[in-house]
C-alpha positions as CSV (number, residue, x, y, z in Angstrom):
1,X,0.0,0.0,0.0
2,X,1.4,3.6,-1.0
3,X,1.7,6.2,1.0
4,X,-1.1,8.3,-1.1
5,X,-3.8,5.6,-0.3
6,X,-2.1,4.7,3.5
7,X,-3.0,8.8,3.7
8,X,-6.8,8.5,2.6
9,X,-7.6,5.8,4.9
10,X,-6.2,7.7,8.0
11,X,-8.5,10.7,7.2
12,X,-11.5,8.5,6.0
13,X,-11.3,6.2,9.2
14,X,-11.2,9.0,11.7
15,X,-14.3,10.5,10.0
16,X,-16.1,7.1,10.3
17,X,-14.9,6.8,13.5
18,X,-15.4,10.5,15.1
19,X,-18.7,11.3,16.8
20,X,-21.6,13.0,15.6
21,X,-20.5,16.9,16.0
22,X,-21.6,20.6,15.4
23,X,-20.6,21.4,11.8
24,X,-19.8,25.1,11.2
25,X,-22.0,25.8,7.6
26,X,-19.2,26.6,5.1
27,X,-19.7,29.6,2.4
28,X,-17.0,29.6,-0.2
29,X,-17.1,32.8,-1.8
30,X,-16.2,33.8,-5.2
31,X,-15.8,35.1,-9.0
32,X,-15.2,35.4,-12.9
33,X,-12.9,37.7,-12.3
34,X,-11.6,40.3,-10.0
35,X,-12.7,43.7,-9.0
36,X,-16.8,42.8,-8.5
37,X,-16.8,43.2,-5.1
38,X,-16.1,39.4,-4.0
39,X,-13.7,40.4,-0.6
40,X,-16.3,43.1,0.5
41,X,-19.3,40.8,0.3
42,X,-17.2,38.5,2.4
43,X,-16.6,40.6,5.1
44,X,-19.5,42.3,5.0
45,X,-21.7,39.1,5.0
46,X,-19.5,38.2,8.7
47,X,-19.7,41.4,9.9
48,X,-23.7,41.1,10.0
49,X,-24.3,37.7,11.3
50,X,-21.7,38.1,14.0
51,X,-24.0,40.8,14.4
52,X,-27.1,38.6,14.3
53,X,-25.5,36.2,17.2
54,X,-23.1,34.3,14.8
55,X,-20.2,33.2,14.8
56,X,-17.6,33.8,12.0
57,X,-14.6,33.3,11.0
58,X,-13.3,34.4,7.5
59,X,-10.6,32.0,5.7
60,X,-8.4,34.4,3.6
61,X,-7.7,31.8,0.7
62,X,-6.8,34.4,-2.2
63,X,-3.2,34.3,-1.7
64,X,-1.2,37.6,-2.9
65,X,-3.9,40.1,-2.5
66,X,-4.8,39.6,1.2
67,X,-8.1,41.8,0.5
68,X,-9.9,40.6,4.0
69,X,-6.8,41.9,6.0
70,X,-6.9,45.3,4.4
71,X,-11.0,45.9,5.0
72,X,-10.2,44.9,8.7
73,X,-7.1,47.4,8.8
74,X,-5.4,44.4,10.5
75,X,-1.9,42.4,9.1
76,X,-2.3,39.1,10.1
77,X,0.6,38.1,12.9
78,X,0.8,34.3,11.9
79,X,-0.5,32.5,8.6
80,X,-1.9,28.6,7.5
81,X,2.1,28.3,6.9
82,X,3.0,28.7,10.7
83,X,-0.1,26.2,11.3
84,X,1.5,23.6,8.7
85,X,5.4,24.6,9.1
86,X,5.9,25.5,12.3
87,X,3.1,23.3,14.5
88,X,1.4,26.1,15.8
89,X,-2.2,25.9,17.1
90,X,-5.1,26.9,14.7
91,X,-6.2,29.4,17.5
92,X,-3.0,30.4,17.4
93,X,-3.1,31.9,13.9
94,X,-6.7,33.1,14.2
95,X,-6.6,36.9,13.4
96,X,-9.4,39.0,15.4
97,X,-11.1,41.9,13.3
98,X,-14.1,44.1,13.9
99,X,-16.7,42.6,16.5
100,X,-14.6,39.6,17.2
101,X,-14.1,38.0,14.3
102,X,-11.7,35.3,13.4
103,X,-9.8,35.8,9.9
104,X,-7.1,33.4,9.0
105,X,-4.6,34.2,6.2
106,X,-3.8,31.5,3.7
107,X,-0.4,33.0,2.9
108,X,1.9,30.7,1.2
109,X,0.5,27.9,3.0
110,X,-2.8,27.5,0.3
111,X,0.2,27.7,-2.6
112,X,2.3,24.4,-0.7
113,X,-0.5,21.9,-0.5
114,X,1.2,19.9,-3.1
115,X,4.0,19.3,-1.0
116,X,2.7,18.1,2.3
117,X,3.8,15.1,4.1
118,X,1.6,12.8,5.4
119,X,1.7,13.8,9.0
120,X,1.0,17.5,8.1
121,X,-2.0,16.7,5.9
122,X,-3.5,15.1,9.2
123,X,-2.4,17.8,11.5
124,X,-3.7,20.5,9.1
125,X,-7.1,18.5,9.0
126,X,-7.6,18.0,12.7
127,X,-6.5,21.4,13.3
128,X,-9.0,22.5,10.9
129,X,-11.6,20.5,12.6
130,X,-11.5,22.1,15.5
131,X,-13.0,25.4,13.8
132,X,-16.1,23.9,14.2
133,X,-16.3,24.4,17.7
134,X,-15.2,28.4,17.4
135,X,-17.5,29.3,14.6
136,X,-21.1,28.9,13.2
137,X,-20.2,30.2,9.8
138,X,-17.1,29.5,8.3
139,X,-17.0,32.0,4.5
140,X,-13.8,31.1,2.3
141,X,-13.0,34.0,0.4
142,X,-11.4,32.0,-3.0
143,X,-9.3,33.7,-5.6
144,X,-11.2,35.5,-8.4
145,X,-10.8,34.4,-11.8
146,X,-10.5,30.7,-13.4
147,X,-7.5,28.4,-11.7
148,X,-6.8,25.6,-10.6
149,X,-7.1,26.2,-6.8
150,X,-9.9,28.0,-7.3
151,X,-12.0,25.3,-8.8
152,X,-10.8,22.5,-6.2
153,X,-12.1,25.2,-3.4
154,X,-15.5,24.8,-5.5
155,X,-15.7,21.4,-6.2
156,X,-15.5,20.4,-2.7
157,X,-17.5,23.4,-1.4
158,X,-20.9,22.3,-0.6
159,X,-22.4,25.8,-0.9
160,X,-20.5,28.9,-3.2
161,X,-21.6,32.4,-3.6
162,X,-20.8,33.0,-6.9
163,X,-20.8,37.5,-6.9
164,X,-21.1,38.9,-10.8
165,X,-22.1,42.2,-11.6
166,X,-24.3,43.9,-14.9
167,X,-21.3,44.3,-16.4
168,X,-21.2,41.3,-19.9
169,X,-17.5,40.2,-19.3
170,X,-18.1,39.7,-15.6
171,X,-21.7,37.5,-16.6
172,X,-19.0,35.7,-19.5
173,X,-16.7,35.0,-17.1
174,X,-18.9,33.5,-14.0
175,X,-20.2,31.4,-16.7
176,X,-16.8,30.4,-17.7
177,X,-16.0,29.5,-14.1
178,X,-19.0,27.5,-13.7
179,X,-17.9,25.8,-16.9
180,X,-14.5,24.9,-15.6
181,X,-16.1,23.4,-12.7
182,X,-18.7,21.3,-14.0
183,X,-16.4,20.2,-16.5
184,X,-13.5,19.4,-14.2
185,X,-13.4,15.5,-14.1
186,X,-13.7,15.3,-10.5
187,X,-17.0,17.2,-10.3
188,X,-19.7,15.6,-8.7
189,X,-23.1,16.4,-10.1
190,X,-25.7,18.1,-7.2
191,X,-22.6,18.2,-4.6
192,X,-22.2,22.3,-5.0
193,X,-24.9,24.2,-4.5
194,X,-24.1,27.9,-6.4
195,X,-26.0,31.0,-5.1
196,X,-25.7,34.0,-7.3
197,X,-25.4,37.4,-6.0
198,X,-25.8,40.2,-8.3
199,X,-23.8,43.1,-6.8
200,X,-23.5,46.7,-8.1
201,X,-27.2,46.6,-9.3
202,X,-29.1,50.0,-9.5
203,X,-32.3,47.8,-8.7
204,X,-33.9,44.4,-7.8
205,X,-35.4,44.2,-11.1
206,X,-31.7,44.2,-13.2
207,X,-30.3,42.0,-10.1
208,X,-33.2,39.5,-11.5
209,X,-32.4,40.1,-15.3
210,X,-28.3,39.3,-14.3
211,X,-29.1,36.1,-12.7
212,X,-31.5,35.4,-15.8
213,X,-28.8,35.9,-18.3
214,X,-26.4,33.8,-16.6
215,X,-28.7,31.1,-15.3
216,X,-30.4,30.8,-18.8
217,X,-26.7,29.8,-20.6
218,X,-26.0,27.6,-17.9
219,X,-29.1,25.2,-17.7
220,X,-29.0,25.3,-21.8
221,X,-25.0,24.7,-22.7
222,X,-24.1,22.8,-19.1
223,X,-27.0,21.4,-17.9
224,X,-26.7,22.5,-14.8
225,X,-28.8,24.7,-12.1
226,X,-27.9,27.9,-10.5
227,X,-29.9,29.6,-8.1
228,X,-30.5,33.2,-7.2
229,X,-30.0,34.8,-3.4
230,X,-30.1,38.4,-4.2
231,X,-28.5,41.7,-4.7
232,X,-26.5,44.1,-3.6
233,X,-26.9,47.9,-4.4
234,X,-24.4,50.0,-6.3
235,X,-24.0,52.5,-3.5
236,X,-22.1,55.5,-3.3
237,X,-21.8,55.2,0.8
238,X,-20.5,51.7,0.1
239,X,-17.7,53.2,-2.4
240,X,-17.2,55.6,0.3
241,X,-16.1,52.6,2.9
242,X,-13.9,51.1,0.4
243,X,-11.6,54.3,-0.1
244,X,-11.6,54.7,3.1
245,X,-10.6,50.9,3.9
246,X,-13.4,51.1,6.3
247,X,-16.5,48.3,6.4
248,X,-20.0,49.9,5.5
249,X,-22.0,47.5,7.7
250,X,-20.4,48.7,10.7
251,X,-19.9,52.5,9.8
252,X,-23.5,53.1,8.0
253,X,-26.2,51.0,9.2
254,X,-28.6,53.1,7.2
255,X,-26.7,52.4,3.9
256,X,-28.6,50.6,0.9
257,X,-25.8,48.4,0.7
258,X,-25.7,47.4,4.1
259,X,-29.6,46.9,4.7
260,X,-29.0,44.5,1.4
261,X,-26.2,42.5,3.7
262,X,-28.8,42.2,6.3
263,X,-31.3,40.6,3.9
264,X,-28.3,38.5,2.3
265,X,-27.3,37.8,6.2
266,X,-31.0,36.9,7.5
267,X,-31.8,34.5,4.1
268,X,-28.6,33.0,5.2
269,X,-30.1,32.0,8.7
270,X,-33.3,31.2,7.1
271,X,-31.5,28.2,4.8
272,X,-29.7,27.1,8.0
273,X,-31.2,23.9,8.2
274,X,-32.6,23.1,5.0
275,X,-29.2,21.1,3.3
276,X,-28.5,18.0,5.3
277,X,-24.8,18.2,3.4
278,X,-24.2,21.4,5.0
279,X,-24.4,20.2,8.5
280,X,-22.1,17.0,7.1
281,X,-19.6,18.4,5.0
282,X,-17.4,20.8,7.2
283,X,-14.2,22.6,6.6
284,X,-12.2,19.5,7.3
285,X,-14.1,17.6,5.3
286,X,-13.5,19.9,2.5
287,X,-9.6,20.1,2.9
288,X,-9.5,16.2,3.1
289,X,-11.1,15.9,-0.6
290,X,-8.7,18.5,-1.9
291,X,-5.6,16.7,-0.4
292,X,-6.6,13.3,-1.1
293,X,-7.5,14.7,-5.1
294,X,-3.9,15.9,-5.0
295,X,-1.8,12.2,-3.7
């Protein structure tokens, strides 16, 4: 027996083995292509159901731009890399931002997966697995654009919040993601759910007509089902936060944006217990298919 297949039956025998446990409901969320508003949905989204009693804590996966940390106006101390490199504790490289939530930076760590051994797989994984018990909501915030690392975040994600905006090329390009995923040979039909959210709408009614366009081209060309969990406003307040490197949730609670994040935020609660997977398939669980797809 190889090492690659001594590896999967360590993590698949202590999930068959572990008792039945609180999963944190995992968001992964993401884009066609930079510059829609993906990192500020994120932390806006966390900022409003810690908010609503919640607890949150954002996983900073898109590596080189370190968005999350700049909105919180907080560089991280420690990194995954210390986790997986240096043995450190996964509270130990939690980050706190505004209202107490956790952020952890991928750093370099996300980029090294490849090279694991087979001991820091399984520490990574039980150390990831103890998130569960810190944090109702766990919200990945992927890369934008089409890679590789972005699509093996999505195929194991069993819920993504796919944000596109009016504009054509970013509709062309969530469809082109959503075409490199379902096409990706280790896909598994039904196993992501994808949620749209229009953002940078000037009212419900073109928020509607963007998930329409892109919904339409993706049931007729990929067979597939896509569904729609709102908008966001464009918002001059909400440009205002950004330049400012400030959070409009927590600076303007009377914003259009943010009273959008609060409907975004409450649906969220709403769907809590409708998807058995999302109770199943937790952020270890996810990590372990990702790992195991790369031995």
């Amino acid at each position: 027996m190889d090492q690659a297949q001594q590896l999967r039956e360590a993590i698949n025998h202590k999930k068959q083995n572990a008792p039945l446990k609180k999963v944190a409901r995992v968001l992964a969320v993401t884009s066609g292509k930079g510059g829609v508003g993906k990192s500020n949905i994120s932390v806006n989204l966390a900022v409003v159901l810690q908010k609503l009693g919640k607890k949150v804590i954002i996983f900073d996966a898109d590596f080189g731009l370190a968005n999350v940390e700049v909105m919180f106006g907080s560089k991280p101390e420690y990194t995954l890399s210390d986790l997986i490199y240096r043995g450190m504790s996964i509270r130990e490289i939690i980050n706190i931002g505004p209202h107490g939530i956790g952020f952890i930076s991928g750093g370099s760590g996300i980029i090294g997966l490849n090279n694991l051994g087979r001991n820091q797989i399984l520490y990574m994984v039980k150390s990831l697995e103890d998130l569960n018990e810190m944090a109702d909501y766990i919200i990945i915030d992927t890369g934008a654009g089409i890679s590789n690392q972005v699509v093996e975040f999505l195929k194991f994600s069993p819920e993504v919040l796919l944000v596109t905006t009016p504009d054509p090329s970013s509709i062309a390009d969530s469809y082109s993601l959503l075409k490199a995923l379902y096409k990706n040979p280790g896909y598994i039909k039904g196993h992501t759910k994808i949620h749209v959210i229009a953002n940078k709408v000037v009212s419900k009614e073109e928020g509607n007509g963007v998930f329409s366009k892109l919904s339409s081209v993706v049931t007729n060309f990929l067979d597939e089902e896509i569904d729609y969990y709102g908008m966001i406003p464009a918002d001059v307040q909400l440009e205002k936060a950004v330049k400012q490197q400030k959070i409009v949730s927590e600076v303007n609670a009377n914003a259009k944006s943010s009273k959008a994040f609060r409907e975004l935020a409450n649906k969220l609660i709403d769907k809590e217990d409708v998807t058995d997977r999302t109770k199943k398939f937790g952020i270890s669980q996810l990590f372990s298919e990702i790992l195991n797809n790369k031995l």
